[in-house]
C-alpha positions as CSV (number, residue, x, y, z in Angstrom):
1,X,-28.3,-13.4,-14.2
2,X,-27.5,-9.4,-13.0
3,X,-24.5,-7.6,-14.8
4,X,-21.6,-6.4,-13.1
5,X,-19.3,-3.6,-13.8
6,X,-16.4,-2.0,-12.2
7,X,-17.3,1.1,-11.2
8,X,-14.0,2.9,-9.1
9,X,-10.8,1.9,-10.0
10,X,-11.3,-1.1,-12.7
11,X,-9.8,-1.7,-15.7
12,X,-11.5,-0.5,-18.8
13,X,-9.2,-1.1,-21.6
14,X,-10.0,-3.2,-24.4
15,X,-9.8,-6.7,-23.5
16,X,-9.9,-6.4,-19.5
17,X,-12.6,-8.5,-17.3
18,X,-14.7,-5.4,-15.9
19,X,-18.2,-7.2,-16.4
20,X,-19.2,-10.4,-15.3
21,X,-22.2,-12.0,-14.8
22,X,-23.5,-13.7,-11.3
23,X,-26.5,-15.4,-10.6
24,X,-28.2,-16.3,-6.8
25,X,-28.0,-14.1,-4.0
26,X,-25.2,-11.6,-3.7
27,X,-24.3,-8.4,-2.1
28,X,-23.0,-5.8,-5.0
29,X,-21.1,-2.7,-2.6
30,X,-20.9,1.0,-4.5
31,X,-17.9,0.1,-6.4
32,X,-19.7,-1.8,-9.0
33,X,-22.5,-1.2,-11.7
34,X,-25.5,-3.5,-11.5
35,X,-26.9,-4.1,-15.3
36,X,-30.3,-5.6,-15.4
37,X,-29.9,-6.7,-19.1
38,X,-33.9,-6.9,-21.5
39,X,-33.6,-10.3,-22.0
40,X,-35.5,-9.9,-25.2
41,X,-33.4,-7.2,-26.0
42,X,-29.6,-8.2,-25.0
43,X,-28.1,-11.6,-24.4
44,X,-26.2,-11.1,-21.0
45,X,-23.2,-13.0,-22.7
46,X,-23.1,-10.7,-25.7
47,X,-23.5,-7.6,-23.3
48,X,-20.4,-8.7,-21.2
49,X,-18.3,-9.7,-24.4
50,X,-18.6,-6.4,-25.9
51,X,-18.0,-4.6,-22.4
52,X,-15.1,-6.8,-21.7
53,X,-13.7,-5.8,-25.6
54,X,-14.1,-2.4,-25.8
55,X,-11.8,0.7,-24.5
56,X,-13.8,2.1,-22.1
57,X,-11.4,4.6,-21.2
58,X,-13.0,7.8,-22.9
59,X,-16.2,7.2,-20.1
60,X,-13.8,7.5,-17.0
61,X,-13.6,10.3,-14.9
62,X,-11.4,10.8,-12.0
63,X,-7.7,12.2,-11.5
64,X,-6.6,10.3,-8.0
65,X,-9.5,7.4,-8.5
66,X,-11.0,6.9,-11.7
67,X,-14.5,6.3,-12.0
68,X,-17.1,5.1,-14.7
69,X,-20.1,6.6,-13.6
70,X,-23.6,5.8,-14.7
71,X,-24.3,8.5,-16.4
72,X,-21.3,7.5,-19.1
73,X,-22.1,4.2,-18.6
């Protein structure tokens, strides 16, 4: 499965769903993060719990609509 984060106007506090995981065919637009997780590395789960759990607020840019780019991702 591919790794999906909000990228423009998501939530990014602690405890919000900003990652998911999808699986199949499926058309990700430019407001979203694909993650291609090492799968001996990272366990897609884990990777989306601790995105899901932590305050990634300090990463956002943006006044009018916040953004987490990739380069702070």
């Amino acid at each position: 499965p591919l790794v999906l984060v909000g990228e423009d106007g998501a939530k990014w506090a602690s405890g919000e769903n900003t990652a998911f995981a999808v699986e199949g065919r499926c058309w990700v637009n430019n407001h979203a993060h694909v993650l291609r997780p090492l799968r001996d590395t990272v366990i897609d789960n884990w990777l989306i719990h601790y995105l899901n759990h932590s305050d990634l607020s300090d990463f956002v840019s943006g006044l009018t609509v916040p953004k987490l780019n990739q380069g702070n991702l």
